[in-house]
C-alpha positions in Angstrom: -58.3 99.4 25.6 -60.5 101.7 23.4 -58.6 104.9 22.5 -59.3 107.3 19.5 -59.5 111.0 19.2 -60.6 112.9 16.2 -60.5 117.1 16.7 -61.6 119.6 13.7 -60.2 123.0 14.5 -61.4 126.1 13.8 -59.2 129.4 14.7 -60.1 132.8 13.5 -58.4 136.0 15.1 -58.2 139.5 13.9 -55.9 142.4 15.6 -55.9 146.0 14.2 -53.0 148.2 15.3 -52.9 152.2 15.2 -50.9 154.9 16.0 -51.6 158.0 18.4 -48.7 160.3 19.6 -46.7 157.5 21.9 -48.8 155.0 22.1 -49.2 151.9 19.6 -52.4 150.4 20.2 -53.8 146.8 19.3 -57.5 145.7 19.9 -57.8 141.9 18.8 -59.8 139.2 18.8 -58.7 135.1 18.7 -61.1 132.6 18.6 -60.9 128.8 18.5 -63.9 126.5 17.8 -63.4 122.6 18.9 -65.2 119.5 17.5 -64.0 116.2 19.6 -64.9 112.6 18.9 -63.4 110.9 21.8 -63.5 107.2 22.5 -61.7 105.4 25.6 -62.9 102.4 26.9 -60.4 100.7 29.5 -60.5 96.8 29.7 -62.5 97.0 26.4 -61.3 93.9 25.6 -60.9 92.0 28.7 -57.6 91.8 31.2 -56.7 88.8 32.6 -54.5 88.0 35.6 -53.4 84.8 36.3 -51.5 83.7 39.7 -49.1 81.9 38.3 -47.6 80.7 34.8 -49.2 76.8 35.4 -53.1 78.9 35.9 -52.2 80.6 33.0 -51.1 77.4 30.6 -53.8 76.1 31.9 -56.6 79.3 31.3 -57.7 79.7 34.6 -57.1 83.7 35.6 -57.7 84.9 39.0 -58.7 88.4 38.2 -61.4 89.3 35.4 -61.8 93.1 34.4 -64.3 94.2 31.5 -65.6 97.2 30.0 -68.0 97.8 27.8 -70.2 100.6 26.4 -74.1 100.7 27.6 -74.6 101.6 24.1 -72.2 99.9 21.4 -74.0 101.7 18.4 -72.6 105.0 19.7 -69.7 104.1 22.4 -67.7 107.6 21.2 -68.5 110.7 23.3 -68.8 113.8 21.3 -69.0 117.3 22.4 -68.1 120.7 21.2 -66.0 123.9 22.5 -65.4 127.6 21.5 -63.5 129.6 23.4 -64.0 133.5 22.5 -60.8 136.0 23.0 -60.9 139.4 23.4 -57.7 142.0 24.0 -56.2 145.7 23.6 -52.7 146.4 24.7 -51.2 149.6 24.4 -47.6 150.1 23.9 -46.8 153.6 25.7 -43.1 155.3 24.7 -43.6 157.7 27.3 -39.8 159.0 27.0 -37.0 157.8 24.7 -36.1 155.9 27.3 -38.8 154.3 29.1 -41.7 152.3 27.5 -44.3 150.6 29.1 -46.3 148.0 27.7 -50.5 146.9 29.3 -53.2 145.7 28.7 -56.3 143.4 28.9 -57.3 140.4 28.1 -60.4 138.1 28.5 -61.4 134.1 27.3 -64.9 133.0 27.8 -64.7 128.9 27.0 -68.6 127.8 25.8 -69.7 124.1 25.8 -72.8 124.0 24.1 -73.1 120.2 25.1 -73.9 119.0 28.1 -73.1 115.4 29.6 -75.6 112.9 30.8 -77.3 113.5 34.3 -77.2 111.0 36.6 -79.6 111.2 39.5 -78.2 108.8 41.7 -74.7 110.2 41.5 -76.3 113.7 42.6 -78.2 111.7 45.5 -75.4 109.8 46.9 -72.7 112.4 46.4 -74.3 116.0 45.7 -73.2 116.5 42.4 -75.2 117.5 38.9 -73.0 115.3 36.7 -74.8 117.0 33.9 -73.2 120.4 34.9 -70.0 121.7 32.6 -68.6 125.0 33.5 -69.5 126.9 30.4 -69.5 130.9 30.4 -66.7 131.9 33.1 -64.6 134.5 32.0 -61.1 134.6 32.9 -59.7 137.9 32.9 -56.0 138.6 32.3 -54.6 142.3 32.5 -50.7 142.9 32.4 -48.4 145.3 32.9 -45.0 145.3 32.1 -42.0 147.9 31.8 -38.7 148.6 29.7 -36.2 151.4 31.3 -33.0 152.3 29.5 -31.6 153.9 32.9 -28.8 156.2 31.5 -30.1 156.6 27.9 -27.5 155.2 26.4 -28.0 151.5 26.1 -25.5 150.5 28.9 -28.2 149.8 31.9 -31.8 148.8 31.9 -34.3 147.7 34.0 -37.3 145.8 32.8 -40.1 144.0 34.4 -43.5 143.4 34.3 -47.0 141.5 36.1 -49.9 140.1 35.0 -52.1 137.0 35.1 -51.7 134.6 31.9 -54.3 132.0 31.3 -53.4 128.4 30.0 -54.9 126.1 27.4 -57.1 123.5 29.6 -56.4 120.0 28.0 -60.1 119.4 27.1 -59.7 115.7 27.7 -60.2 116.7 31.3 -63.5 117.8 30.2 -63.9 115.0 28.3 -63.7 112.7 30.8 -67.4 114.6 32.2 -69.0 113.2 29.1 -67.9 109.9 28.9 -67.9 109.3 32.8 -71.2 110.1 33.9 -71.6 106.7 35.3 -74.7 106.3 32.4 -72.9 105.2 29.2 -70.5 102.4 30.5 -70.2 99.4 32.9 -67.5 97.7 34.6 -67.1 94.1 35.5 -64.6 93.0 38.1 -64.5 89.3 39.2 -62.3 87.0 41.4 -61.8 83.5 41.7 -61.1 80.9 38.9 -61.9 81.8 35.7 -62.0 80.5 32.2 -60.0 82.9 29.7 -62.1 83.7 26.8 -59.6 84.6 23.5 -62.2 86.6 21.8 -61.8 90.3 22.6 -65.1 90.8 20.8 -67.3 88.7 22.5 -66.1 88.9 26.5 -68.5 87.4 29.0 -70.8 90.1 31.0 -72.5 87.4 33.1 -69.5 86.3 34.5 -70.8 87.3 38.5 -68.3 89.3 39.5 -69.4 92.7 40.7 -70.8 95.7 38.6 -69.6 99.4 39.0 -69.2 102.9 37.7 -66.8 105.5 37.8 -67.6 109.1 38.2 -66.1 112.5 36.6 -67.8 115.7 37.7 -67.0 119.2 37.4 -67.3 122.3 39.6 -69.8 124.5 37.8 -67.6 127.1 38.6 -64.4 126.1 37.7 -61.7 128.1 35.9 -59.0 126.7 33.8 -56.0 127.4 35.2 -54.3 130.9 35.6 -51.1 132.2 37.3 -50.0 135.7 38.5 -46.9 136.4 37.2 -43.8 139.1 37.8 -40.4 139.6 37.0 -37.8 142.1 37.8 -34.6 142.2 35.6 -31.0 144.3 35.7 -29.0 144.1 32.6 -25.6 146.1 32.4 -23.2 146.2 29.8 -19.8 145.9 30.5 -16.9 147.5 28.8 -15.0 143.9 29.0 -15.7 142.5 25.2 -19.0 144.3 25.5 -20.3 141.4 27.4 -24.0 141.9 29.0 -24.3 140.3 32.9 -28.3 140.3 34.1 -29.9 139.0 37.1 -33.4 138.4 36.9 -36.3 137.0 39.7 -39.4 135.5 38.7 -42.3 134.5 40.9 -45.5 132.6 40.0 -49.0 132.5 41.9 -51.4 130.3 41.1 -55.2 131.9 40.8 -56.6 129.3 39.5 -54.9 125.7 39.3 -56.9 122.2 39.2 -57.6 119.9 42.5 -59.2 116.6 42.4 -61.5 115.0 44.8 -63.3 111.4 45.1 -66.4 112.0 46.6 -67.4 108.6 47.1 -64.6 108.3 49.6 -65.6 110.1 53.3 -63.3 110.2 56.5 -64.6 107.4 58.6 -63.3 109.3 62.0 -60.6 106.6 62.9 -57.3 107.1 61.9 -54.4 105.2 60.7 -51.7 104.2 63.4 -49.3 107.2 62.6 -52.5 109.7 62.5 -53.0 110.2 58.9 -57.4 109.9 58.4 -58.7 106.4 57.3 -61.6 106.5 54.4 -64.7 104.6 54.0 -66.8 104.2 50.3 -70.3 105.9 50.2 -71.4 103.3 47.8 -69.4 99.8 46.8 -72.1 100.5 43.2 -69.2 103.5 42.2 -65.4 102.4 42.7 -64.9 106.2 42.8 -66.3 109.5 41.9 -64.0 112.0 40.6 -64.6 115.8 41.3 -62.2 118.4 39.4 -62.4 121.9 41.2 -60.0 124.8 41.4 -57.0 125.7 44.0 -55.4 129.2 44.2 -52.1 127.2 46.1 -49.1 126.7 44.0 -46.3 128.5 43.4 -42.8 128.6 41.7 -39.7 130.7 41.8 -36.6 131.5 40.5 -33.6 133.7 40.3 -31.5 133.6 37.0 -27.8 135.4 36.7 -26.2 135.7 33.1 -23.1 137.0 31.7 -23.3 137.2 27.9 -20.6 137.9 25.2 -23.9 139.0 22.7 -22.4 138.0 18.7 -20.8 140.9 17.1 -17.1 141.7 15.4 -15.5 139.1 17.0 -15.5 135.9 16.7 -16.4 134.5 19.8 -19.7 134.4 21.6 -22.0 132.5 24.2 -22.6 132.6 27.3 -22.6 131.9 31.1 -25.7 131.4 33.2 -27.1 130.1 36.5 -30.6 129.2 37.4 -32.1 128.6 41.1 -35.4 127.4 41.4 -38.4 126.2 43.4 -41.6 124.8 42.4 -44.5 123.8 44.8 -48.2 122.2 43.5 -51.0 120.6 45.2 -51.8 118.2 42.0 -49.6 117.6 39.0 -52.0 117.2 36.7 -49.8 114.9 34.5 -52.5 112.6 32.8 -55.5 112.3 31.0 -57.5 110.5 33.3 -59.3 111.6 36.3 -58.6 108.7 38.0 -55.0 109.0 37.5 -54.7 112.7 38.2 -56.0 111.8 41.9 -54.5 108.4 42.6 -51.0 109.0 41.8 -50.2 112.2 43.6 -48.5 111.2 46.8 -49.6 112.1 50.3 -51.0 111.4 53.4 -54.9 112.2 52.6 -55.7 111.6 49.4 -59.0 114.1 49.4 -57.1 117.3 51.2 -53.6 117.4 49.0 -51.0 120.1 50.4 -48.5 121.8 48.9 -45.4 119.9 48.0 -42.5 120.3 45.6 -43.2 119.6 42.1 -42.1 116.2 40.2 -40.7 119.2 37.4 -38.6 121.1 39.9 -34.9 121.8 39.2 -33.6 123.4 42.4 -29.8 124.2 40.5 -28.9 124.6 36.8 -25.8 125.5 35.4 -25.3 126.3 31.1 -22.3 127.2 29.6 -22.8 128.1 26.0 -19.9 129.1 23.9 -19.3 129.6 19.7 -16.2 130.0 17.7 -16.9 130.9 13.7 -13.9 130.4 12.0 -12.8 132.4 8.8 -15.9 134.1 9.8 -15.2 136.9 6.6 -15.7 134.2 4.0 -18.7 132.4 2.4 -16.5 128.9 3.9 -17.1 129.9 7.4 -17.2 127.4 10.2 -18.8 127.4 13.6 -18.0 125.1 16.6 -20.6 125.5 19.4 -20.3 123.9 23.0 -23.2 123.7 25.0 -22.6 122.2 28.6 -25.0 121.7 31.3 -25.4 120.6 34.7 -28.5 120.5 37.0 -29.5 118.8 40.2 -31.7 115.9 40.1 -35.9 116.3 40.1 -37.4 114.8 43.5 -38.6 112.1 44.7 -41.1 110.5 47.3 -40.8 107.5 49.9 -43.9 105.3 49.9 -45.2 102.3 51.6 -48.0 100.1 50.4 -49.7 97.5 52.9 -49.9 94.0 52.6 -53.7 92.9 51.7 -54.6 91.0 54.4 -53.3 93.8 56.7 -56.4 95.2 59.5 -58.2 97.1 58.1 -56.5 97.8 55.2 -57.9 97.3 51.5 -56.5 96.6 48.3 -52.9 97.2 49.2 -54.3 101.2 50.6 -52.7 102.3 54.0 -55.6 104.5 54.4 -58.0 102.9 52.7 -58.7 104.6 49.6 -58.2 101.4 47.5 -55.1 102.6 45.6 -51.3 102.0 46.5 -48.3 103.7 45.1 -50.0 107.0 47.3 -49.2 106.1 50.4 -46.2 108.3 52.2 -43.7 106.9 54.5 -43.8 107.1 58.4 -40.2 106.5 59.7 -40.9 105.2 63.4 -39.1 107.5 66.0 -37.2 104.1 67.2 -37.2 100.2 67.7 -39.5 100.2 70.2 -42.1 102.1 68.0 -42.2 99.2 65.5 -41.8 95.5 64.4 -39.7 94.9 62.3 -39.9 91.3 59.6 -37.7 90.5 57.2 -34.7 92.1 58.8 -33.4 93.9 61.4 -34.0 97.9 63.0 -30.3 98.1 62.5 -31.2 97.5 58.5 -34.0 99.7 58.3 -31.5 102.6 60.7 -28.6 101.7 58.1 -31.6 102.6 55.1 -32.2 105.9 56.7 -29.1 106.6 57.0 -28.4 105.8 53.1 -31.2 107.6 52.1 -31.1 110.8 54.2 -34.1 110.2 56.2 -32.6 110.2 60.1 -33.8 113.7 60.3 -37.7 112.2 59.8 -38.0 109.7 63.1 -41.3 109.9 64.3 -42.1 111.7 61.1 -43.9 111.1 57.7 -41.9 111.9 54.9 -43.1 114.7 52.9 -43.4 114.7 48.8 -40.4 115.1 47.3 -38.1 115.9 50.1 -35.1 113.9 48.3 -33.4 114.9 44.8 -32.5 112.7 42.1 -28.8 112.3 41.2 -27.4 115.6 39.4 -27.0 115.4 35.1 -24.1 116.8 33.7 -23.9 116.3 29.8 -22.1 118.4 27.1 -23.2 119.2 23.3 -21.0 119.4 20.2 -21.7 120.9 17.3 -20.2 122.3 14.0 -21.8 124.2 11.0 -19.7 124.4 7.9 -21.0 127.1 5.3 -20.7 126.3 1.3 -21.5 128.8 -1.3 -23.1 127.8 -4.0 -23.6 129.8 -7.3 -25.6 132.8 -6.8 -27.2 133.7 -3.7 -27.5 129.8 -2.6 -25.9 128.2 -0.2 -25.4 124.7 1.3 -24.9 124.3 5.9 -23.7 120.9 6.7 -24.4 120.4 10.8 -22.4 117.7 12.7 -24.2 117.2 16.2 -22.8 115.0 19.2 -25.4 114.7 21.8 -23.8 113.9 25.6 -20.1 114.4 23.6 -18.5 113.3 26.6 -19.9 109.9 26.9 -18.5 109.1 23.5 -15.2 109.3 25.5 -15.6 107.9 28.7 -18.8 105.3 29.0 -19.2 106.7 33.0 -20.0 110.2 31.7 -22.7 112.1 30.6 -25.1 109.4 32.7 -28.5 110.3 33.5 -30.2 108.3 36.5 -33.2 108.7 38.1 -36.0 106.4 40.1 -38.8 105.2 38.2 -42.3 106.7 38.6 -40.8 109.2 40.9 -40.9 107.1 44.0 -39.4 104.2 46.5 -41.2 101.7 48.4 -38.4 100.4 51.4 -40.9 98.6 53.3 -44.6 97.1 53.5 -47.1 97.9 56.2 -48.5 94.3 57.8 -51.1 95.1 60.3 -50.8 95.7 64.0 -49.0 93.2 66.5 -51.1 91.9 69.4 -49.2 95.0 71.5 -50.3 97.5 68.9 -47.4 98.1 67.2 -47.5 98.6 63.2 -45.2 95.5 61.9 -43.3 96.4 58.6 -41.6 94.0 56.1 -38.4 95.2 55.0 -37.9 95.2 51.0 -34.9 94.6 49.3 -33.9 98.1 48.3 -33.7 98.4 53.0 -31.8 95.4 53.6 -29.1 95.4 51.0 -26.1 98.4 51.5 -25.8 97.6 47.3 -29.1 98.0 46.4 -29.3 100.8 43.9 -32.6 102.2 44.0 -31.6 104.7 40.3 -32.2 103.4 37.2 -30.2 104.4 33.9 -32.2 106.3 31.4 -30.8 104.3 28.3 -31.6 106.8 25.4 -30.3 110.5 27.7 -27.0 108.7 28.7 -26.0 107.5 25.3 -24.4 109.5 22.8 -25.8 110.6 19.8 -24.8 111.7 16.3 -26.7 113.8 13.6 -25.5 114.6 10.3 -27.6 117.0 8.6 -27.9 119.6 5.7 -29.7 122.8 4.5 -30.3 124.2 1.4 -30.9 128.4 1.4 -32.2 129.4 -1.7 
């Protein structure tokens, strides 16, 4: 694979601040101007797959994928960005005990370059892929609110609202210049075929079959933008002078990112357990990738502290706990198009609902707590402990289909071409299904092991099931030296996961890889109609241990470090 990025940078951003009667005003502009040189070519070289280790001795592969650039001169695509920023906030003291801070923002991203246009990708699926949404203003005001309730620094209220803006990764933009089905083709062929060693000189006449990919934008899309608000309580105690707090925060999304293929259309038949079954537009494209805008998403959480702030004596930290829930329509983890659409699980690829995020963390539980020892001296010595304990992030129950399954392609339940997307239908008994490669009482004993009784007759949704929880503990220790004058010398000693340095079983962190499970494979329809499943390993064996150790998190770790403060 081709992959290189080069990015020259310009920021310039200039705030002036003045004072009238209560209010401290700012008026500001921030500007960033983008130059990118982006080059990714997938297969540039050639991939090979060979059906077995005797094919491959031999050199005959079974699979043959190549990608080259139309043009080899200039195979880089280059564009340019400036996004313009523009602001005044005022901060109001309207009484010596209430301040409230607004104001207003606006970004306007420009793309003075515009991709390729490619009039059969607007005939066949309706698009301009020469269209770049250049211009749209994204307006952000905000409000928020700081109330010293009794005047005297014992009780406050604070909160605030407002819509914040994010920082688009451009390569999603990117991937509009260099995917406009004009400036590369792909080569796919099966059968047997000879292995060629030189990744400079790959065959294109090799007779497999020729496509494009294809990344378009809505004209009218937004990068993405959340409504925001919080509402805190803190209240000092007269215990130590510790601080308790409970906060909520809640998060909209105005605009968030959505992904379409539009060369994929509901073919009116659907799968056995309901879900739609897709057809291609055109077998020229394998798919044509359309990033738009949601307003669905959400996340929220409710936070409770107790705090011993640092102060004469000398002992502080702190308590907290953390509840939270996260719901998206697409992650929006990677770079590609492709991959932003394929790999988000559900049951109809082209209408995504709402499901738990991959990033939520439903519990979380931190203990923080520092000692500084002859705290009076220059030779002063702090031991901190940071302990922490959270429930597991979710995960999803697939299952792919064979690919000789009716009327199934390329391992796709639903026919979209891609596996690893497919959600799990649990059968509401043994007489709704056939079951190979074990037994209904192995796949009922699954269900059971996996918490999924309560979905017979059900598909699963996205991340319904959590992760195992983490629980690892921090040491640390500073030890001050004075040096002559005013320098002075901090040794740091830092055990990472402390308690796994003790007890091996400790401190673990395990999780499933990629996020999902797979307990079965979908074989086609019996002669009475029934959908056969093959039962995989991880459903027939009680032992089968579908987590998988993260080796670096659940090892502990020492640093030994110093600074010099001169």
């Amino acid at each position: 694979t081709y992959n290189s990025l080069d990015t020259d940078i310009i920021e310039i951003t200039d705030d002036f601040t003045f004072f009238t009667g209560d209010h401290e005003i700012t008026v500001g502009t921030h500007n960033e101007f983008y130059s990118f040189k982006n080059l990714f070519i997938q297969n540039g070289f050639g991939t090979y797959e060979f059906a077995d280790l005797d094919a491959y001795y031999a050199g005959v592969a079974s699979q043959y994928d190549y990608t080259y650039a139309n043009d080899p001169d200039n195979p880089a695509d280059e564009f340019s960005n400036y996004q313009l920023g523009f602001y005044a906030g005022d901060t109001w003291r309207t009484r010596s005990n209430l301040t409230l801070i607004y104001g207003l923002r606006v970004d306007i991203p420009f793309f003075p370059d515009k991709p390729g246009y490619n009039p059969l990708a607007e005939d066949l699926f309706g698009v301009n892929t020469s269209d770049i949404p250049s211009g749209n203003m994204l307006w952000s005001p905000r409000i928020g609110f700081n109330w010293d309730i009794g005047g005297d620094g014992t009780k406050q209220l604070r909160g605030g609202a407002g819509i914040f803006t994010g920082r688009t990764p451009y390569v999603w933009i990117s991937n509009n210049y260099g995917r406009t089905g004009l400036t590369q083709t792909t080569i796919r062929a099966f059968g047997d075929i000879p292995f060629n060693p030189d990744p400079n000189n790959q065959p294109t006449d090799i007779g497999g079959a020729s496509t494009q990919e294809i990344n378009a934008v809505d004209p009218d899309f937004e990068f993405p933008q959340t409504w925001r608000i919080n509402l805190a309580y803190d209240h000092r105690l007269p215990l130590w002078n510790m601080v308790a707090s409970a906060e909520v925060l809640y998060a909209q999304s105005v605009n968030e990112i959505d992904y379409k293929n539009l060369n994929l259309v509901d073919s009116g038949e659907n799968v056995f357990d309901g879900r739609p079954f897709y057809e291609e537009i055109s077998d020229e494209f394998s798919g044509a990738y359309y990033l738009t805008n949601t307003s669905k998403g959400d996340a929220t959480n409710v936070i409770l502290k107790l705090e011993k702030p640092y102060g004469d004596f000398p002992l502080w930290g702190s308590i907290s706990y953390t509840w939270g829930e996260a719901n998206v329509v697409n992650e929006g983890t990677s770079s590609r198009a492709v991959s932003n659409w394929r790999y988000m699980e559900t049951t109809d690829p082209n209408n995504m609902g709402l499901s738990a995020s991959d990033f939520q963390v439903e519990h979380r539980a931190v203990i923080n707590l520092n000692y500084e020892f002859s705290r009076n001296t220059r030779w002063s010595t702090i031991v901190s402990l940071f302990w922490n304990r959270q429930s597991g992030k979710p995960y999803s129950h697939l299952m792919n289909a064979d690919r000789d399954a009716t009327p199934v392609y390329y391992s796709s339940l639903n026919g979209d071409f891609y596996d690893y997307n497919d959600l799990l239908y649990v059968p509401a008994g043994p007489d709704e299904v056939e079951i190979t490669n074990g037994t209904w009482e192995d796949f009922e004993a699954y269900l059971d092991r996996a918490g999924l009784s309560g979905y017979l007759g059900k598909v699963v949704p996205r991340n319904s099931l959590n992760q195992p929880w983490v629980t690892q503990t921090d040491l640390a220790i500073r030890q001050n030296i004075p040096l002559p004058g005013k320098n002075s010398l901090q040794v740091s000693f830092d055990i990472f996961n402390f308690w796994n340095l003790i007890d091996d079983e400790s401190g673990l962190v395990r999780y499933v890889n990629y996020g999902n499970v797979t307990p079965v494979t979908y074989m086609g329809q019996n002669d009475a109609g029934l959908p056969m499943y093959e039962l995989r390993s991880l459903a027939r064996y009680d032992d089968y241990d579908i987590f998988t150790f993260n080796d670096l998190r659940s090892r502990w770790r020492m640093r030994l470090g110093v600074r010099w403060s001169f």
